[in-house]
N, C-alpha and C positions, 0 to 999 in steps of 0.2 A: 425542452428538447435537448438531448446527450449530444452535443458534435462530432463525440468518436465515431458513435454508433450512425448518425445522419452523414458521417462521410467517409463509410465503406465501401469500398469499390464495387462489391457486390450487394445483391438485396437480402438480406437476413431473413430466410427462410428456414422456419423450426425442424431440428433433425423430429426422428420417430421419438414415440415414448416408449415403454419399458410393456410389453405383452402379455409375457408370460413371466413363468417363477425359474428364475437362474440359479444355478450351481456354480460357482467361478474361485480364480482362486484369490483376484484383490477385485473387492468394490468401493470405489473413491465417491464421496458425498462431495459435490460443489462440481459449479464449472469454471474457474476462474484458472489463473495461473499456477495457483498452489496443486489441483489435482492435476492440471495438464503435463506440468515439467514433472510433476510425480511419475505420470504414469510415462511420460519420454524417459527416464531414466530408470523407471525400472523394467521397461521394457528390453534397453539394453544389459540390466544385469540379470535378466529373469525372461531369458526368448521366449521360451514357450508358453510362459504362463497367460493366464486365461484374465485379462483386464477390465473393467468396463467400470465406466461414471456415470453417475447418477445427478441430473440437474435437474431443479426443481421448473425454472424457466429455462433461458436458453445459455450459451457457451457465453461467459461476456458481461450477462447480465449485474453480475454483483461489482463489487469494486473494483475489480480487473479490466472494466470497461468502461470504466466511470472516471477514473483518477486522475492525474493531474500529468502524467505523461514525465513523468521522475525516473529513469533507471539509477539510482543515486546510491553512492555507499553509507548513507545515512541510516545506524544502530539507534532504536529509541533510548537507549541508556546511555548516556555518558561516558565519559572513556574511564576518568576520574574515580566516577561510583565505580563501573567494570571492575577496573583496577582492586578497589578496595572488595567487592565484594568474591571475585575469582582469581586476583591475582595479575601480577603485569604481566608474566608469557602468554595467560589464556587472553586477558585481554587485548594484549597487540595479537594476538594470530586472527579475531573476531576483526577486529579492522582491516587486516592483513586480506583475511577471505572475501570479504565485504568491495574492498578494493580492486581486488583480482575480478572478482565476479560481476563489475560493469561492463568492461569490452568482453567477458568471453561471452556474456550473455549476447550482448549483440553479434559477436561471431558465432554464434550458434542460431541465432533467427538467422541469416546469412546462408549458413550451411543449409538449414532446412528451406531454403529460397525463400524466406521470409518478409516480403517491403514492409515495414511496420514507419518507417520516417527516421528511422534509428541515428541521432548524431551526436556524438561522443563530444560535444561542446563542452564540457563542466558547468559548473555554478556560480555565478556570481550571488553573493550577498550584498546589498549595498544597505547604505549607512547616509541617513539624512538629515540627524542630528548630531550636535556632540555626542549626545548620551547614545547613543544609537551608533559613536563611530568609536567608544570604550569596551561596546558588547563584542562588535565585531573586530578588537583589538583581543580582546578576551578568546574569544571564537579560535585565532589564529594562536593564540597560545597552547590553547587546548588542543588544537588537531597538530600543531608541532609537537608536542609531548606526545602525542600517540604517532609521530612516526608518517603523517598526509604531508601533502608537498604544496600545503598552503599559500598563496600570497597574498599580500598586502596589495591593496590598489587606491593611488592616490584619486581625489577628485578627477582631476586631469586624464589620468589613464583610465579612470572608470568611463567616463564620459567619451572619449573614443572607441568606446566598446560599445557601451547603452548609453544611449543620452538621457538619463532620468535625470529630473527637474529636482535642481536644491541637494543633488548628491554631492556629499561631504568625503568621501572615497569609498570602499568595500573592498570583499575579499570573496580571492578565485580561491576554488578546489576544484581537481581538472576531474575526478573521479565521480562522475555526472553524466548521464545520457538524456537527450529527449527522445520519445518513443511516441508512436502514434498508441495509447495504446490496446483500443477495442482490433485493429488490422493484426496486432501484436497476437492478441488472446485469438482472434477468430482462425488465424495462420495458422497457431500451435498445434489449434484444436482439429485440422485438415491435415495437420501433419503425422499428428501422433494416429487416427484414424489409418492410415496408409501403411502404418505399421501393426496396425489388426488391433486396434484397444475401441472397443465398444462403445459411443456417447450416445446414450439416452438424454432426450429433453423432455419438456412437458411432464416428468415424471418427480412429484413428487416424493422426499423422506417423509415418513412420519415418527420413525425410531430408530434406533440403534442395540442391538443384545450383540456384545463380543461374544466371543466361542470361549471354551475352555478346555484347553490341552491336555488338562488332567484324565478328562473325559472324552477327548477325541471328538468335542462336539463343533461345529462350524458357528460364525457369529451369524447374525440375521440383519438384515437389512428390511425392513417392512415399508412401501411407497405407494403411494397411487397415481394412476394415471385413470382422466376421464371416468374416474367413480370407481374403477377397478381397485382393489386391491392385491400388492403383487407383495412375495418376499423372495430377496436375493442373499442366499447363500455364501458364504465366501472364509476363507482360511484366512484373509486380513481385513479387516475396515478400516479405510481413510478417511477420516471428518477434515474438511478443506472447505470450511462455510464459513471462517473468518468472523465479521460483522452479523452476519446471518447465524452465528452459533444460537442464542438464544431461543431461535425459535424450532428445534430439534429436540427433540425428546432423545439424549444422548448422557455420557459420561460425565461429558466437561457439564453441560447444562446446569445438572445439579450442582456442579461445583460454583457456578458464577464466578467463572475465570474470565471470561471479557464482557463488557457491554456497550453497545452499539451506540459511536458516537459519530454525529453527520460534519462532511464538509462538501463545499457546494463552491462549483465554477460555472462561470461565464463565458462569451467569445465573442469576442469581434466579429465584424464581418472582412471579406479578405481588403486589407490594406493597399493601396497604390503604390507605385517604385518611390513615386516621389516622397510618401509619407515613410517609408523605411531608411530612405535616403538623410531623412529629416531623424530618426529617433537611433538605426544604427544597428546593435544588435546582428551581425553579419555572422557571427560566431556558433548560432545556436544556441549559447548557453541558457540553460535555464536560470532564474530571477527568483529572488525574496528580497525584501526589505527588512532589515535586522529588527524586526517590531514582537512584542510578545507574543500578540493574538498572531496564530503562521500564518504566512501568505505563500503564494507559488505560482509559478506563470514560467510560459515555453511561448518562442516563436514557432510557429506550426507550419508542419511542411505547406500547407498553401497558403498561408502568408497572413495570417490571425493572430491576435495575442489571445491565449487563453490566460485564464487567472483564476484560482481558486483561494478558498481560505475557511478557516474554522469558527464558529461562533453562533452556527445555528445551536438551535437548545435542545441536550438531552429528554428524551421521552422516556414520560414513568413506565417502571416495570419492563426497560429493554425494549418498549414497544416501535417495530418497524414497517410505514407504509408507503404507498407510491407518494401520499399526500406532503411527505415531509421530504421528498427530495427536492422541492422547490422552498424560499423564506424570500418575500420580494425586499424585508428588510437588510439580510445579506446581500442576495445578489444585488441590492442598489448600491450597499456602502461595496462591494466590489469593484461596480463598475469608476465609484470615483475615486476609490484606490488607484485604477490603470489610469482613470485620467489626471489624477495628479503627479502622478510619475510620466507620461506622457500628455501636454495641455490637446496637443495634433488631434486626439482622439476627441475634442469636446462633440463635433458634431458628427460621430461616428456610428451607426447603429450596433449595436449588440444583439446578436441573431439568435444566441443558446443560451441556455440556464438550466442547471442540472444541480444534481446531486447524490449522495447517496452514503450509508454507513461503513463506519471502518471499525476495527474489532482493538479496544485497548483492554491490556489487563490491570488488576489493582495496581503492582508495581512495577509499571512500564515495559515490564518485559517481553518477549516475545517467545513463544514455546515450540518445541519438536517435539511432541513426545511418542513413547511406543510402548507396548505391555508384548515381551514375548511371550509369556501364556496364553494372555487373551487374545494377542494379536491385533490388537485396538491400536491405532496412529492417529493422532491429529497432530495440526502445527497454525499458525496462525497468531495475533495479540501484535500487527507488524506495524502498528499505530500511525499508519498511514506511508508507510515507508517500506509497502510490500513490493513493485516490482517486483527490484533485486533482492529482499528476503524471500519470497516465496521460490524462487529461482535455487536459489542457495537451500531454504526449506523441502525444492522437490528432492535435491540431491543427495539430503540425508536423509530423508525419510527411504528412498531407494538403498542408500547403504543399509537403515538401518532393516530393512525388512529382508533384503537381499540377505544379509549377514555378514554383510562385509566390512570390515574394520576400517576406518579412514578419516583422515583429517575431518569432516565432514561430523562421524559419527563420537568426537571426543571437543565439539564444539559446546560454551557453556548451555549453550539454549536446550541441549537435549535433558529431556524428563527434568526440564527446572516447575518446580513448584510456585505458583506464583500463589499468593492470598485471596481467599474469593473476598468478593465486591460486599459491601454489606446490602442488608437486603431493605427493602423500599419501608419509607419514605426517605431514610434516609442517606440514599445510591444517589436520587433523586436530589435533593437539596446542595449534596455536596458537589457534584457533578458541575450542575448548573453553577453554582457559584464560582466553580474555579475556572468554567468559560466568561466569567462576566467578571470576575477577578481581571483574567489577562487585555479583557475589554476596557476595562478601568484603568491597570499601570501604564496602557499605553495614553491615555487621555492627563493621569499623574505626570507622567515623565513630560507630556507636549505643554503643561502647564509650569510646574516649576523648575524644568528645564535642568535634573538629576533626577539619578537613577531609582524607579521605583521601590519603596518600600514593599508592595505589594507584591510584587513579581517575586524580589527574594525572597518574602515570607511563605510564596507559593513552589518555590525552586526546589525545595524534596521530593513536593507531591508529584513532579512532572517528569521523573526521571532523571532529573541533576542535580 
């Protein structure tokens, strides 16, 4: 069971599906945060135009509802690579934006009277070994060179903040929000509504045909709803299905520009004064432990540790179902994750268990793209790190469909190319192995006590 989604204030009731055949001038694919903040922003540069989303289930359902409650300035590329690969002014302006865009996002759920749980705490990483307090010495050198306001946090000062068991120190980055975030996505989704943008549910895509300018012909959108088949018309298409790309008979598709990789969280049930009083954590800030395989955890507006992390296994050929949001061998090694960094929680129940897919590309990178011919948009590849990229992703896909020039629209993500995935069995093997790789240098490093060989020899593939 999702805990975002089980503790919405309201009961999640499915909008209408899609009736009839539309004419319109932007149809957005996905309901998640990528097409919502799309269509909020391009509402404001484009009043009049004629809007409307297309979601296969409901507003929420895919990653956006699912996640780990990160509004985090966290780029899946490296600052270093950046650097080398676009240059140091594009890549400090990408931090730059990334950093800007935590609080204004949350000042803009705000504005649109948004309660999402929104708390601008930052991050702590903590560090529980030596070799685990090298990485996170590494860590602070890296976001000093890119211009973050880092700190160092000894034992002592970590421990007044979180009380995790056996921390050796870590390091804050204040540029971190917790977010509830299905209240996050379902608010958007009632707000952007209010300003006249169409969301159809229960309405399946089945394909994607861009238009051609040349021709003056419209792109098509073909879906169903309850056995119907409908086609929606429209002068742009937005593809905003992230993890869910794969399964669209679309542009990107053939390319095998990302494949749907799972991570899965847990929750507590709500904690006592007395047990917060005991672990700490007063700050908000969201939690990782400096370890290969990722971890992540928020204290939750009503008083739960959530915790998530990666290491369930790639499914052949992209394949994604309800059956694999759940691995009771993660969510078990999850839960004694939280309780070795907190022992308080041994006899504590765990009430949720979730999951679901995030969209990576070959090489880590994250896309905006746009065809003004065809008028084709997708953005998405935000390798688990989409809040605030999809956020930042509505904003330029609105410049760029708008036409409007702007920092936004001269960002490296736009029309980056990334390399398709190669194609099965061999997606599959390698895939797998570099989640079971990072499962292994952390079990290397807790044995002989220095820094995996394993991990470095996998550090190209992972975006650094």
């Amino acid at each position: 069971m999702n805990l975002w989604l089980d503790t919405l204030d309201a009961q999640l009731l499915p909008r209408a599906g899609i009736t009839d055949d539309l004419d319109v001038d932007v149809a957005i694919v996905g309901g998640g945060f990528t097409a919502l903040w799309t269509a909020h922003f391009l509402r404001q540069a484009m009043p009049s135009a004629k809007i409307v989303i297309l979601e296969k289930e409901f507003v929420g359902f895919g990653a956006s509802g699912r996640n780990g409650g990160w509004a985090s300035a966290l780029y899946p590329v490296a600052f270093d690579r950046l650097v080398t690969e676009v240059g140091e002014k594009r890549a400090r302006n990408v931090r730059e934006v990334w950093r800007r865009s935590v609080p204004e996002l949350g000042a803009e759920l705000a504005r649109l009277g948004i309660d999402a749980g929104y708390s601008y705490g930052g991050n702590i990483t903590v560090a529980r070994t030596k070799v685990q307090m090298k990485r996170v010495e590494e860590e602070f050198l890296a976001a000093t060179r890119a211009g973050e306001g880092a700190v160092r946090l000894s034992g002592e000062q970590l421990q007044e903040r979180i009380n995790v068991k056996g921390a050796l120190g870590g390091l804050y980055i204040r540029e971190c929000a917790r977010i509830h975030p299905a209240k996050a996505v379902r608010g958007l989704a009632a707000a952007v509504e209010r300003m006249g943008v169409q969301i159809f549910e229960e309405s399946e895509v089945l394909s994607l045909r861009p238009g051609k300018s040349s021709v003056a012909t419209k792109g098509i959108v073909k879906l169903r709803h309850r056995g119907t088949i409908h086609r929606v018309h429209a002068n742009f298409i937005v593809e905003a299905t992230e993890g869910f790309l794969p399964s669209i008979n679309s542009p990107a598709r053939s390319q095998r520009s990302v494949v749907p990789v799972y991570s899965l969280m847990t929750a507590t049930e709500p904690l006592t004064s007395e047990m917060w009083s005991e672990i700490g954590w007063s700050g908000n800030e969201t939690l990782a432990e400096a370890s290969h395989l990722i971890t992540y955890a928020q204290r939750t507006s009503d008083g739960r540790i959530a915790i998530g992390g990666r290491g369930a296994p790639y499914f052949f050929n992209s394949k994604i179902s309800p059956e694999q949001d759940r691995d009771a061998k993660v969510h078990g090694q999850l839960r004694e994750l939280a309780r070795s960094w907190f022992p308080i929680l041994r006899d504590i129940n765990f009430t949720h268990a979730w999951g679901g897919p995030l969209g990576i590309a070959r090489d880590w990178h994250p896309t905006v793209s746009f065809n003004e011919s065809s008028g084709y948009a997708r953005a998405g590849g935000y390798v688990g790190d989409g809040v605030t990229s999809s956020y930042v992703a509505g904003r330029t896909l609105a410049d760029l469909i708008s036409g409007s020039e702007s920092e936004f629209t001269q960002l490296p993500w736009v029309n980056h190319q990334s390399p398709q995935w190669e194609g099965e069995p061999v997606r599959w093997l390698a895939i797998n192995a570099g989640l079971k790789a990072m499962t292994w240098a952390d079990r290397e490093e807790s044995l002989t006590r220095r820094e995996s060989i394993i991990a470095r020899t996998m550090a190209p593939l992972l975006g650094h």
